[in-house]
N, C-alpha and C positions, 0 to 999 in steps of 0.2 A: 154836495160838500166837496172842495176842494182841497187836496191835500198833497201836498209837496216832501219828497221822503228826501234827504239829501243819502246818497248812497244804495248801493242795491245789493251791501255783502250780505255779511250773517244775518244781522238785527235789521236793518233796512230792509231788506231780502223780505226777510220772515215775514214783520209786520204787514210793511207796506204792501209785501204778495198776500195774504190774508185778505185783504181790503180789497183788493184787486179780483182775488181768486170769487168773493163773496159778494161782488158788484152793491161795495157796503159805500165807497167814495170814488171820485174822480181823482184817481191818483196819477202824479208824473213827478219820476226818478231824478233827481240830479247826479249823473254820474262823470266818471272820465273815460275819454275818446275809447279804450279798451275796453271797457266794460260796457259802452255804449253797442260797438261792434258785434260782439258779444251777446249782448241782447237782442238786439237787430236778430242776430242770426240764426238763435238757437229759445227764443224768449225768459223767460225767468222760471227757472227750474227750481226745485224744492223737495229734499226726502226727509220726510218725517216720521215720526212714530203716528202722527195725527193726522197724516193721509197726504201720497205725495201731488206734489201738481206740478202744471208748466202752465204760464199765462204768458200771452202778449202782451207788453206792457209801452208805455210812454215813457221813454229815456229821453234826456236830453243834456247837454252839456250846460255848464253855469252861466253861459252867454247867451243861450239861447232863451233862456227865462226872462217873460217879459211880464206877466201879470203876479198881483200879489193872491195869494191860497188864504185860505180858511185856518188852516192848521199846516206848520213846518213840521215833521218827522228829522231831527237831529240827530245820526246815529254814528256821527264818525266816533274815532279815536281823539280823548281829549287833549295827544301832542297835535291834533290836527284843528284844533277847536278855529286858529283864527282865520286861516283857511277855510274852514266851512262856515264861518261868517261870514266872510266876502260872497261865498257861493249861493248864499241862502239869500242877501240882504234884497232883491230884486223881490224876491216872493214876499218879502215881508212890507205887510201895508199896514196903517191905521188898526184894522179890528184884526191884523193876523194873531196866532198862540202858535208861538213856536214848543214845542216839545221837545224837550232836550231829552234823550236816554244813553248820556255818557257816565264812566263810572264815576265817582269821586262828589266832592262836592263846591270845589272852586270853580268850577265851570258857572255855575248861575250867577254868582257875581258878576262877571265878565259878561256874559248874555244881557242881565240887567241895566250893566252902564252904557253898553252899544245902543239895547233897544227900548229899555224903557219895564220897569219891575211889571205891567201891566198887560205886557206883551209876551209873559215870558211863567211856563208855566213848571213845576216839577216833574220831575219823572223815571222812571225807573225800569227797566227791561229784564225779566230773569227768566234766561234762558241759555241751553249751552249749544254753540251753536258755530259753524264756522261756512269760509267761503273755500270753495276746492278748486285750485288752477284752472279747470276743466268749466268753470263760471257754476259749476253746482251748488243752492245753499244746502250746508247737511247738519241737521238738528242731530245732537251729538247723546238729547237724552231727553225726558216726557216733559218739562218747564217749557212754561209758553205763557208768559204772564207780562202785561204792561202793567203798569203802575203810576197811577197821574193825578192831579190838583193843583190849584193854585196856592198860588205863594203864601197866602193871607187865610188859607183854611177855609175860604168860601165854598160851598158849591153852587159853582155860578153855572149857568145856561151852556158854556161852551164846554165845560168838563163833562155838562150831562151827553150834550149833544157827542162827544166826541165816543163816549162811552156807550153810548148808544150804535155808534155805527160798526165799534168793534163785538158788543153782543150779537151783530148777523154774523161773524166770521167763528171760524173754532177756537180764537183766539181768549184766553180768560182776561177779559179785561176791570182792573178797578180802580176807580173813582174814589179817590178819601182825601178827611179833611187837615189829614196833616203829612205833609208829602215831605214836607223837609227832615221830620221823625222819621220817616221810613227813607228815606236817601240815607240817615245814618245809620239806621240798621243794617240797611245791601252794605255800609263803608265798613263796618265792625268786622261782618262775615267776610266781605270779599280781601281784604287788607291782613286777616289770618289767613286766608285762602294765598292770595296770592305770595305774600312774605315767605309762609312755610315752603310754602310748593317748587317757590324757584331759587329758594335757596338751598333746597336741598336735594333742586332738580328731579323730583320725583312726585308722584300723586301721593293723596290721604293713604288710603292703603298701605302703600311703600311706607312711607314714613312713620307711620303708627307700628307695622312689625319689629321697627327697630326699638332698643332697650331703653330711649331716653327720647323717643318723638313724640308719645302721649303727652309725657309734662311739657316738652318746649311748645305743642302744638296751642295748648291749655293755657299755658303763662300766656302768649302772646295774643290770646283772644281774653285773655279777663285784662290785660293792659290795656287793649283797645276797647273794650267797655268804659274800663275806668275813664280814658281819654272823652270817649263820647261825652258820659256824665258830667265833666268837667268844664265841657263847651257848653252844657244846657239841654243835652238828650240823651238822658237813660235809657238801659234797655231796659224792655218788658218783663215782666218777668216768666221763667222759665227760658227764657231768650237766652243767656251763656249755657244752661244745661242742654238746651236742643241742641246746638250747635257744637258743644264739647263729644255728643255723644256723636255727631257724623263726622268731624273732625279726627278721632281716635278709631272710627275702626277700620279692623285691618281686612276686612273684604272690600274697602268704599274705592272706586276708579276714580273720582271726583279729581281736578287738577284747576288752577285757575288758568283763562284763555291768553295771562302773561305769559305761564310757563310755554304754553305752545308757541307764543310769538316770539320766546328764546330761542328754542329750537328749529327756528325755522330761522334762526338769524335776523330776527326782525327788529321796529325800534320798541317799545314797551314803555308806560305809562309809569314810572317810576316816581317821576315828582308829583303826579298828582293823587297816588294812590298810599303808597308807603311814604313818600316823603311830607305829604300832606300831615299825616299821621305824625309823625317825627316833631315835624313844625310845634304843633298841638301838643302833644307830650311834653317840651321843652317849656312851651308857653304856661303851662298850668302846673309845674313841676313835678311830673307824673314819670317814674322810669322809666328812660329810653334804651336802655341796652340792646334789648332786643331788634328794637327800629333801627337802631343806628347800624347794628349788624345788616340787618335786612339791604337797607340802603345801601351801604358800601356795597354792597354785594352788585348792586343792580347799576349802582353808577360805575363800577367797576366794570361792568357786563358792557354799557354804554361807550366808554373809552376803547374798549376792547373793538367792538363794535364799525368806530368809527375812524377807528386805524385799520381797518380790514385783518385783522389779526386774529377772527373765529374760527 
């Protein structure tokens, strides 16, 4: 099996070292000249709570790629989505399945019209997880889950096969027949996750000790259900009570990997995560206050940002 991971941070990292570490596929990195180097020199490091490694792996830059894979791993950032199109498009042949595991859910659209709905499968990544200057990936907490299907709810032969390669690794890997339900699920959670978190610059915890972050954390995740519902995917049930209860308490560390990419001065997924949401709420006349809050916030952070003004 050939598989093509574009990037080798957090989630690329992980996965595709997984596969690698577990000789489950023939795996090669598409990275940049830095990270290339980097690898070269030091191979693909990994600490986890699930056991650390270092493999030597197959890097190579987007130019170098000349044959098309089995399976694309898609793990950039989805401001980076058309850029890791151009980088991937050389791997992608006739019977490739590209695997997208960015957040949100406009990305498949756009995958779809480049490559063809046929080639293009769902997917979803939870895990917390980052990349450290020093080229280290460091799993941040015990989540270590892919998430994948086709588009149409099939379970066709390459969802199995794919799912099969990730059972050799210590990776929890699954296979379901309705991938675009569970994309809006991770969007419900992560879109209160991230909203609350970087607007108020601090994790769950933090924000749950103060006198009035229980109900804004609560309002903002039964709006973003309702918005789901509204497009055509309810949540499960018990789904806003799970989620209300690790959302409010005041021991949880939990932050979403926007707020880290604030703090570190970085760019962050604003339109496709919160503003997505916005869109949607507008579109289906569903209260936005909360969104629009959130947004200003982050398009505001964005301006700031790109004036050098942090």
């Amino acid at each position: 099996m050939q598989v093509v991971c574009l990037g080798a941070g957090g989630i690329g990292g992980y996965f595709g070292g997984r596969l690698v570490e577990a000789n489950a596929a023939d795996v090669t990195f598409i990275v940049r000249p830095a990270r290339k180097a980097q690898l070269e020199k030091d191979g693909l490091r990994v600490e986890s709570v699930h056991g650390d490694f270092t493999v030597r792996v197959d890097a190579k830059l987007s130019e170098e790629t000349r044959e098309p894979a089995d399976y694309v791993l898609l793990t950039c950032k989805a401001y980076d989505l058309d850029s890791a199109i151009d980088a991937i498009n050389p791997a992608v042949g006739p019977n490739t399945a590209i695997v997208p595991l960015l957040n949100g859910l406009s990305h498949i659209d756009r995958l779809n019209q480049i490559f063809g709905n046929e080639r293009v499968l769902g997917g979803i990544a939870q895990i917390g997880i980052t990349l450290q200057p020093d080229g280290l990936v460091k799993h941040l907490n015990d989540w270590h889950t892919i998430t994948f299907g086709e588009q149409d709810g099939t379970m066709s032969p390459r969802v199995e096969a794919l799912k099969a390669a990730f059972d050799k690794t210590k990776v929890n890997a699954v296979a379901v027949p309705d991938i675009i339900q569970k994309m809006w699920e991770k969007l419900v959670m992560l879109s209160t996750l991230a909203s609350i978190t970087c607007l108020m610059r601090a994790n769950i915890g933090e924000i749950s000790r103060t006198s009035d972050g229980p109900a804004l954390v609560s309002a903002l995740l039964e709006q973003n259900a309702k918005i789901a519902a509204a497009c055509g995917y309810p949540m499960p049930d018990g789904f806003v009570e799970r989620w209300r209860k690790t959302f409010t308490d005041p021991n949880a560390q939990i932050a979403a990997s926007m707020l880290r990419d604030i703090e570190r001065k970085g760019p962050v997924e604003a339109d496709h995560i919160v503003g997505f949401m916005l869109e949607k709420a507008r579109a289906h006349g569903i209260d936005d206050t909360l969104h629009r809050i959130c947004f200003a916030h982050l398009k505001a952070y964005e301006q700031r940002r790109a004036a050098g003004r942090l």
